[in-house]
C-alpha positions in Angstrom: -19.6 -6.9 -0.9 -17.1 -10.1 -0.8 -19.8 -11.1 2.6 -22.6 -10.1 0.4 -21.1 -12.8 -2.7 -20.7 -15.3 -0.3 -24.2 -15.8 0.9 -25.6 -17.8 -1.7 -23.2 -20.2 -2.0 -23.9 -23.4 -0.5 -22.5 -23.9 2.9 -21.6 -27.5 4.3 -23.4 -28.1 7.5 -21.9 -29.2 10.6 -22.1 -30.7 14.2 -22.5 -27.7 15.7 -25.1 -26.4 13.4 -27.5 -29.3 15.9 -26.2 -27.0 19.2 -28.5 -24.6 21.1 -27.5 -21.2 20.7 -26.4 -20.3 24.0 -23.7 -18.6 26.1 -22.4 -21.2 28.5 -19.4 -21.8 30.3 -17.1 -19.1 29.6 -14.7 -17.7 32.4 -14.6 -14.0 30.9 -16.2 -11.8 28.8 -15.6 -8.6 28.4 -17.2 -5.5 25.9 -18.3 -7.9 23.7 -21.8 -7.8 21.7 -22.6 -11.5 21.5 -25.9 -11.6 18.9 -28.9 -13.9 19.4 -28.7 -17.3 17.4 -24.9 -17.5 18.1 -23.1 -20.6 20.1 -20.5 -19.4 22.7 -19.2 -22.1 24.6 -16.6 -23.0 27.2 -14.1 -20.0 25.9 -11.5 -18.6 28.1 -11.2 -14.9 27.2 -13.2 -13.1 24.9 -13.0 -9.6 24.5 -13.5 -6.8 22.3 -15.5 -8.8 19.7 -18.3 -9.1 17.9 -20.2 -12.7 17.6 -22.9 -12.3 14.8 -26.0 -14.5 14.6 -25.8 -18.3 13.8 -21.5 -18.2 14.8 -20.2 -20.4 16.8 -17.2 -20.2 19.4 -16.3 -23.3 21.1 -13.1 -24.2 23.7 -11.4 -21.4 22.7 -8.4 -19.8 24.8 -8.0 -16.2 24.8 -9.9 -14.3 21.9 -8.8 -10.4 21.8 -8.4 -7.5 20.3 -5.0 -5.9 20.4 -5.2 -1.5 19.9 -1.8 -1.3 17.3 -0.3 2.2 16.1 -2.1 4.2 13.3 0.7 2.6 11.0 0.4 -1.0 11.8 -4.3 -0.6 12.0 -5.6 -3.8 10.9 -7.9 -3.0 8.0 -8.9 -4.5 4.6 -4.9 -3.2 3.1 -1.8 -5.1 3.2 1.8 -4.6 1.9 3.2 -7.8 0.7 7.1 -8.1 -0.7 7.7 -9.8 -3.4 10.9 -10.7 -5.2 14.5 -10.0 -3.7 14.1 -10.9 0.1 16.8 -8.1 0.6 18.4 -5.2 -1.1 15.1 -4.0 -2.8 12.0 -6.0 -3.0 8.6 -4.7 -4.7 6.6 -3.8 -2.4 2.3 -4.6 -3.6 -0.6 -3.8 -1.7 -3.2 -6.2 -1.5 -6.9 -6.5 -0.5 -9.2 -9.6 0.4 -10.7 -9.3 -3.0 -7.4 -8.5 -5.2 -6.8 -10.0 -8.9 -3.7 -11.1 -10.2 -4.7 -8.3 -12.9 -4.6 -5.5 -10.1 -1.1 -6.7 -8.8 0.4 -7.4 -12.2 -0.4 -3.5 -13.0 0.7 -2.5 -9.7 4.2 -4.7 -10.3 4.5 -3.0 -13.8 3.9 -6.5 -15.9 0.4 -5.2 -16.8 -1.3 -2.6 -17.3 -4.5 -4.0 -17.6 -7.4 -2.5 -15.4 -10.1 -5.0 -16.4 -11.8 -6.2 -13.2 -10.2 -3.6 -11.0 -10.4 -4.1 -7.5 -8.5 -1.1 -6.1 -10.4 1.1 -3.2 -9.1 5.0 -2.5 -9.5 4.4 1.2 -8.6 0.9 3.8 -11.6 0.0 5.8 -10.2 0.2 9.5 -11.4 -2.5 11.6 -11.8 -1.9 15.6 -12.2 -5.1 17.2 -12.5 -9.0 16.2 -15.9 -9.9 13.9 -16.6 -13.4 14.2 -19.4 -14.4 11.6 -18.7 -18.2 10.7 -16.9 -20.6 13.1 -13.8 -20.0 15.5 -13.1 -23.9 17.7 -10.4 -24.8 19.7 -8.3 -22.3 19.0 -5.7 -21.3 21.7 -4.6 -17.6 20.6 -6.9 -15.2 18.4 -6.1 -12.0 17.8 -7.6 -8.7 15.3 -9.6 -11.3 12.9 -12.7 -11.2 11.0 -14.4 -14.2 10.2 -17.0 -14.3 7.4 -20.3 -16.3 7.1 -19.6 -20.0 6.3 -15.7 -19.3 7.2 -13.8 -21.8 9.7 -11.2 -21.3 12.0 -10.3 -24.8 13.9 -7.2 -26.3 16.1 -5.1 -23.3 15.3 -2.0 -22.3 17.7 -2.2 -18.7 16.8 -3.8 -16.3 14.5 -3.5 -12.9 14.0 -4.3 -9.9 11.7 -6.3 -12.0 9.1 -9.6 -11.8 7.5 -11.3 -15.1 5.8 -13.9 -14.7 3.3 -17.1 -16.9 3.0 -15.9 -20.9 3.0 -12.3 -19.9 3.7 -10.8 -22.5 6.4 -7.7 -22.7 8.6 -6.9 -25.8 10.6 -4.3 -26.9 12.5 -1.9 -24.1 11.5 -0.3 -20.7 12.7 -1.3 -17.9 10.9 -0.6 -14.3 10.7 -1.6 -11.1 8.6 -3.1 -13.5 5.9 -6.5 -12.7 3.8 -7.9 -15.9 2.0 -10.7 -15.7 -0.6 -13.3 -17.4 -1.2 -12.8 -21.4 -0.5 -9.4 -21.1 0.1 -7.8 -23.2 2.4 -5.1 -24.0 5.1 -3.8 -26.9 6.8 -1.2 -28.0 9.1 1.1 -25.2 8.1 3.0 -21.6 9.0 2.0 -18.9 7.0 2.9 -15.2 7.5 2.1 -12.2 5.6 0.1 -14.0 2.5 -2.9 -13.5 0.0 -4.6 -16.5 -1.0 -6.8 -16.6 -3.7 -10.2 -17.8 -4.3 -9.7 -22.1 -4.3 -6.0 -21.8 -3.2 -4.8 -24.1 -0.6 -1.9 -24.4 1.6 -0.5 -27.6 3.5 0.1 -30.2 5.1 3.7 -29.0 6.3 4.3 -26.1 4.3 6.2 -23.0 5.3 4.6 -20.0 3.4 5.6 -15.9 3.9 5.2 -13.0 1.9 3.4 -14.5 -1.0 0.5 -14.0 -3.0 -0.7 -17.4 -3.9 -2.8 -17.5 -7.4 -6.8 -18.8 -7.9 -6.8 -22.9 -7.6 -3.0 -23.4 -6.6 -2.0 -26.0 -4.4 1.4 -25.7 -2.2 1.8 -28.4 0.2 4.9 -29.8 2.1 7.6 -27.3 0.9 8.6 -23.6 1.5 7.5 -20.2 -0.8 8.8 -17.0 0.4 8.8 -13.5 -1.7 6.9 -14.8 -4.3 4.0 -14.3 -6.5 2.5 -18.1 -7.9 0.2 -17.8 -10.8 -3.1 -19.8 -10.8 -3.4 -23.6 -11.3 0.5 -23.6 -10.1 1.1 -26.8 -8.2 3.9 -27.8 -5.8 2.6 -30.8 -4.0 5.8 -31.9 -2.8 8.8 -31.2 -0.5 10.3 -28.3 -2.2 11.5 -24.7 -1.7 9.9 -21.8 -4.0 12.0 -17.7 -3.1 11.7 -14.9 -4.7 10.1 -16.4 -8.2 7.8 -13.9 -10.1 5.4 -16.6 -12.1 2.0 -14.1 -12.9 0.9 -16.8 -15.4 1.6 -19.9 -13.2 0.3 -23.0 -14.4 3.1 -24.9 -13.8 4.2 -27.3 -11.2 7.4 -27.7 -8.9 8.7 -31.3 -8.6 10.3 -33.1 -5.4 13.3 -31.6 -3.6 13.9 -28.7 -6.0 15.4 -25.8 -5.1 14.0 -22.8 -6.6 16.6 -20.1 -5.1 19.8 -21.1 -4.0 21.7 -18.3 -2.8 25.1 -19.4 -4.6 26.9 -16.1 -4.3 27.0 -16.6 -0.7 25.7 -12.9 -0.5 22.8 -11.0 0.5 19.8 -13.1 -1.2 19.2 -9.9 -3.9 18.3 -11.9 -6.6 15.0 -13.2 -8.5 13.7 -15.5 -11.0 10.9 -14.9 -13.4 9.4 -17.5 -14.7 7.0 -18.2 -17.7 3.5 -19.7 -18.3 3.6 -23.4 -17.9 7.7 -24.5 -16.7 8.1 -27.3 -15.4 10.7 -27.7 -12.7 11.9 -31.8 -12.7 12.7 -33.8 -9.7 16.0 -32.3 -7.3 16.2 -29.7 -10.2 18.6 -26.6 -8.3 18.2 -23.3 -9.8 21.2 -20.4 -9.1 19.6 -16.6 -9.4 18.8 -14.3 -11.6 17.4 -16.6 -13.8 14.8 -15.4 -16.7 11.9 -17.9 -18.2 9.5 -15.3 -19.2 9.4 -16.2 -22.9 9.9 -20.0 -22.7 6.2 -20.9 -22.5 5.9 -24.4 -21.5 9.3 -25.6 -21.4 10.9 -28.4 -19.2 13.6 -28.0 -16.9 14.5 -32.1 -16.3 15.5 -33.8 -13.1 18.7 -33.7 -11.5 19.5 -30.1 -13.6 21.6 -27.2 -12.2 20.4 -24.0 -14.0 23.1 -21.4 -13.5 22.1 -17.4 -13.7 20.6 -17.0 -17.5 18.0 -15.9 -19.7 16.2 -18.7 -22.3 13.9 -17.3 -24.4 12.6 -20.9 -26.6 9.0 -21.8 -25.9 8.2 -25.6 -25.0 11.8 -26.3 -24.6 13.8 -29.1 -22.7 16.5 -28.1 -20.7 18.8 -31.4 -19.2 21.8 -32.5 -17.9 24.8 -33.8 -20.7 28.4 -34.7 -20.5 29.6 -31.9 -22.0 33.6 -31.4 -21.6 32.4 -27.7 -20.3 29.9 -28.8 -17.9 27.1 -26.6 -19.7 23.2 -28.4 -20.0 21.6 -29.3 -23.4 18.6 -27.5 -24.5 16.1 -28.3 -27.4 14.0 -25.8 -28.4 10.4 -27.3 -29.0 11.0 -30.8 -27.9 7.4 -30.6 -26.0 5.5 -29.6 -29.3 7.7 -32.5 -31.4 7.8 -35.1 -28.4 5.3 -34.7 -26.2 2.1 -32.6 -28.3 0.0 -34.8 -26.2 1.0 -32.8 -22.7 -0.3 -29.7 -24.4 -3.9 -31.6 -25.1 -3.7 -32.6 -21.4 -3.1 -29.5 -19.7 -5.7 -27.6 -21.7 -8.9 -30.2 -20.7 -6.7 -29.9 -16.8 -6.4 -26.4 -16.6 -10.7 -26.1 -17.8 -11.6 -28.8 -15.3 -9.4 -27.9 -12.6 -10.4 -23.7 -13.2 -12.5 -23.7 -9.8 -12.5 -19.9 -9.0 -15.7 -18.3 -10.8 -14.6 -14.6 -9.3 -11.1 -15.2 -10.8 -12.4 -16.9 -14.5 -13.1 -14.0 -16.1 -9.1 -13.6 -16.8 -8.0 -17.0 -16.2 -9.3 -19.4 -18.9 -6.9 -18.8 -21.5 -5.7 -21.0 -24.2 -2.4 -22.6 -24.2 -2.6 -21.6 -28.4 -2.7 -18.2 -28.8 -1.9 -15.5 -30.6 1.7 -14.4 -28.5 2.5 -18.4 -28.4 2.8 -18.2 -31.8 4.3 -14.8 -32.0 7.4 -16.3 -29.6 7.6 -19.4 -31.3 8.1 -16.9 -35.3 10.7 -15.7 -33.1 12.2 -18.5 -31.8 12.6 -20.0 -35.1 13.5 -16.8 -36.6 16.8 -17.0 -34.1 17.2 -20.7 -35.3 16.8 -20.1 -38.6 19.1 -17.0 -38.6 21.8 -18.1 -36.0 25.8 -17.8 -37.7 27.5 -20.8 -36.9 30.9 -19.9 -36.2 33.8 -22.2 -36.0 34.8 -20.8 -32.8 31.5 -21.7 -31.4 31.7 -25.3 -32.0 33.2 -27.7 -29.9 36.0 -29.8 -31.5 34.7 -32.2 -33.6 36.4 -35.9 -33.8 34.0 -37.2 -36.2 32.1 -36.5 -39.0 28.7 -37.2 -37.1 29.1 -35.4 -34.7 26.9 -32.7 -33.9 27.6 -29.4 -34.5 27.0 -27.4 -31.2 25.9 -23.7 -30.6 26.1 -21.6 -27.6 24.7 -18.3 -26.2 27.3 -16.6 -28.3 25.5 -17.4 -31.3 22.2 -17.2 -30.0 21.4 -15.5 -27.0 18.4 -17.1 -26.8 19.7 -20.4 -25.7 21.1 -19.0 -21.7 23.9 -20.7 -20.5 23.2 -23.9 -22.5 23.9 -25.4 -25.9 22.0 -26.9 -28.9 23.1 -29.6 -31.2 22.7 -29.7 -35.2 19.6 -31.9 -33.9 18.3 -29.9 -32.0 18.2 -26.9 -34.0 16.2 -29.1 -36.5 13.5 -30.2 -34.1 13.2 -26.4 -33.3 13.1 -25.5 -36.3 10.6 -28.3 -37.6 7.8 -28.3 -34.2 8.0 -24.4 -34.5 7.0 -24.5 -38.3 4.6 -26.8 -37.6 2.8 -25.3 -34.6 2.7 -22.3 -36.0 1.0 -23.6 -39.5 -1.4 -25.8 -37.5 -2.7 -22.7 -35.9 -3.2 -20.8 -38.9 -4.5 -23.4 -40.4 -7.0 -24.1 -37.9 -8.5 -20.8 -37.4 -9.0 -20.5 -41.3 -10.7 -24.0 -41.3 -12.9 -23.3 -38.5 -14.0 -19.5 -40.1 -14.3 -21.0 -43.5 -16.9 -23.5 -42.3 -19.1 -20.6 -40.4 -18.4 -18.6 -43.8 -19.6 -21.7 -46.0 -23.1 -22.3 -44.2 -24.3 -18.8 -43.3 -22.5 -16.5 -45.9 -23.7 -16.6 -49.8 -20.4 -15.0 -50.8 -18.9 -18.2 -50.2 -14.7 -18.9 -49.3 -14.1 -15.5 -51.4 -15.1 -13.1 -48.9 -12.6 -13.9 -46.3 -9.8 -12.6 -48.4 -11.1 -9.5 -48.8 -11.3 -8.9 -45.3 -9.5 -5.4 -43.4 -8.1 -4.9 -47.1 -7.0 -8.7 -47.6 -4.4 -11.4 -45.8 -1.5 -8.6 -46.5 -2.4 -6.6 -43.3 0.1 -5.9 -41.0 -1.2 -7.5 -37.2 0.0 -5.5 -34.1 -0.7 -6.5 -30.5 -2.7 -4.0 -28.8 -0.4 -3.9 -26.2 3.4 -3.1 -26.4 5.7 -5.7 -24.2 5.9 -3.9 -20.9 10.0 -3.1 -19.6 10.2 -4.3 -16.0 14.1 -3.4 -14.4 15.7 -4.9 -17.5 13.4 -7.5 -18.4 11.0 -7.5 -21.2 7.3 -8.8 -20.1 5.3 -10.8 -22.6 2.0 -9.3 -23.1 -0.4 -11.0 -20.3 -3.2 -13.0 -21.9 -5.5 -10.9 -19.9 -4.4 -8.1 -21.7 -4.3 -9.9 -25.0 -8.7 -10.3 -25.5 -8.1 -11.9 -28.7 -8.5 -15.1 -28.4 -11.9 -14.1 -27.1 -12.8 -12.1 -30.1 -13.1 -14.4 -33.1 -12.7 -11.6 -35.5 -9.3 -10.6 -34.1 -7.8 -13.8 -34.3 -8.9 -14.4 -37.7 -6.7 -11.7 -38.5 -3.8 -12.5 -37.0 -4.4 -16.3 -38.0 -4.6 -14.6 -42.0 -1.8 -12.3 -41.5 -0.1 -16.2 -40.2 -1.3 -17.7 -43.2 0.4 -14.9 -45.3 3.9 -15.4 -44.1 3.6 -19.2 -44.1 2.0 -19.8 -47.4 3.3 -17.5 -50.1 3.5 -19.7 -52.7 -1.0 -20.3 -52.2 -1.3 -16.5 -51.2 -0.7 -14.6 -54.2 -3.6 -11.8 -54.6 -4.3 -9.7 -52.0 -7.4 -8.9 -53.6 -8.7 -12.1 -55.0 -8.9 -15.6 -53.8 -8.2 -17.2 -57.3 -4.6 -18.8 -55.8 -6.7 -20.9 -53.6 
């Protein structure tokens, strides 16, 4: 099927497309079908393979087929560990053709089964299928090659299986599938998925990872890790162990994403939420857990010791604190930066490359459990007891009042100033209003020009604005930590008429005061 998919897309010509198909110059062949059409030139070894029509195999060394155990067949199944390099990794098994829905569900994050992928049965393969390109490559071993695939200047590959317009190049690769257009470059890379428009390289280091649709890691390491699509790290860095299903984040220079401080076994993990931002040399000390704080900045130069922040759009940076602990502002990027937000949305649609991956991937930054964490979030702020043995000293009457994770857990191992509560508090309230607000503008203007009933029949709507709004999904409880729902699972923001109601049921709680009758619109 993923051969079948791969046909029509259009496939860049080459030098060698201008070759005679012929089979010239090679020292040894050996049970080998070799089709008509195909280009098989000045190869040292080729055996046990299958060369369709139109492929071409140039200067290649020693191309074989190597017979493994029944437990270690090469077929169209892989086991990839994620998390925890030691002491109890999860272990997810992977296809060519897998979804970051299918190994969510698999992890326990989701449980979605929309666009499920999963086959009862591998699909043993016997001997190497070369169907696209394989040039001046020294070592090939158990690969299959699809249509319009390349494989070019490579040291060594292995136990891998490219679909159509995949590519490796310059690079030493083993018991890796790559989707559609994905590529590699100049790199090591052991035991990996990569998604349809991924890309790997220059320089990078990559093992037991499953790298999301249209990421990009180049020039650093990732090891034991699941990357969310349109998750950057184009710089020299080192990703372990980080679970990141939404991605969409990016990893700045010379941070360190896993340091093993306890100078123990490297058991640990991070989980990390839609959108973070790790800042230049940034060094972050397992378990730590982002999950909730959508979109928040971790600045340059911070040490993050072993926490848990749950504030959406937050910054977290260094201070000179007496106690050494970093300041956080909950909602600095929706107060101080609203214009990032704007940015990454029109990004993240014009970047969104992978058609087979955009049925689940082009969600909105806005949405309804954005909002739901940020009620929270200033719920916690709102609510927080500030205790006089929570404070630091104070030597003057301006200074800041401070809070710390004894007051609100919420926070991690960080702490908020007086100010900082207040721009929480304030860009929550506002976000939060704007989206309400927007959705009912938007609805009332369909309601005005197509509807005679006019602005009054929205309020009577599912018994009026006073209905209670559930998620359809309950947060799912993964060894101690509490998943947000994924916005795959969410289908609300696609379904106008379920967002409307949680956008009135918004409305409700922020405007009492204009919100009187839940029958009647005479308030407004």
């Amino acid at each position: 099927e993923a051969q079948k998919q791969g046909v029509n897309e259009k496939v860049q010509s080459t030098v060698f497309d201008n070759i005679k198909p012929a089979i010239k110059n090679n020292t040894f062949i050996k049970d080998t079908i070799i089709a008509p059409g195909a280009r098989v030139y000045n190869n040292t070894m080729i055996s046990n393979s299958y060369v369709g029509p139109n492929a071409s195999m140039f200067d290649c060394g020693s191309i074989h087929f190597e017979h493994t155990s029944e437990k270690d067949l090469f077929n169209d199944d892989m086991e990839i560990i994620l998390g925890p390099e030691s002491g109890g990794g999860r272990p997810v098994n992977v296809t060519p053709e897998s979804t970051l829905v299918s190994i969510c569900r698999d992890l326990g994050i989701s449980q979605s089964t929309v666009g499920n992928t999963d086959k009862s049965v591998p699909c043993n393969i016997n001997f190497n299928i070369v169907l696209g390109e394989l040039l001046f490559t020294h070592d090939a071993k158990n690969i299959y090659i699809s249509q319009s695939a390349v494989v070019q200047s490579c040291n060594f590959i292995s136990s891998s299986i490219l679909l159509p317009q995949a590519s490796v190049r310059n690079s030493t690769v083993k018991s890796t599938f790559m989707q559609w257009k994905s590529s590699i470059n100049d790199s090591n890379v052991s035991s990996t998925l990569l998604m349809e428009c991924a890309e790997i390289g220059p320089n990078s280091l990559v093992a037991s990872t499953v790298l999301g649709p249209d990421s990009h890691v180049s020039c650093g390491e990732v090891h034991c890790s699941l990357i969310g699509p349109n998750t950057n790290s184009h710089h020299q860095s080192l990703v372990i162990s980080v679970l990141w299903p939404m991605g969409r984040g990016n990893v700045g220079y010379g941070s360190n994403i896993g340091s093993n401080h306890t100078g123990r076994l490297p058991d640990q993990e991070c989980t990390v939420g839609e959108g973070v931002f790790w800042g230049l040399g940034s060094i972050i000390k397992f378990p730590v857990d982002l999950v909730n704080s959508y979109y928040s900045v971790v600045a340059a130069g911070v040490q993050l010791p072993p926490q848990s922040v749950t504030m959406p759009f937050s910054l977290i940076m260094n201070s000179n604190h007496a106690n050494g602990k970093n300041e956080i502002v909950p909602g600095w990027l929706l107060q101080s930066s609203p214009y990032t937000i704007l940015r990454s949305e029109e990004k993240f649609r014009k970047r969104r490359k992978a058609k087979r991956h955009d049925f689940y991937c082009g969600w909105h930054i806005i949405r309804p459990s954005v909002i739901d964490a940020c009620i929270r979030a200033r719920e916690s702020l709102l609510n927080v007891a500030h205790s006089e043995s929570n404070i630091g000293q104070e030597t003057t009457d301006n200074t800041d009042k401070l809070y710390f994770n004894s007051s609100l857990a919420g926070l991690g191992e960080n702490y908020m100033t007086e100010r900082g509560k207040r721009v929480g508090i304030e860009s929550y309230t506002s976000t939060i209003r704007r989206y309400a607000l927007k959705g009912l503008y938007e609805k009332l203007k369909t309601i005005l020009k197509n509807s005679e009933e006019g602005i009054s029949c929205i309020f009577h709507r599912n018994n009026g604005l006073r209905k209670e709004w559930k998620s359809t999904e309950e947060p799912i409880i993964d060894s101690n930590k509490s998943w947000p729902i994924m916005p795959w699972e969410e289908g609300i923001h696609d379904d106008s008429d379920k967002l409307l109601d949680h956008q009135l049921f918004i409305l409700n709680i922020e405007f009492k005061s204009i919100i009187k009758n839940n029958n009647t619109s005479k308030a407004l």
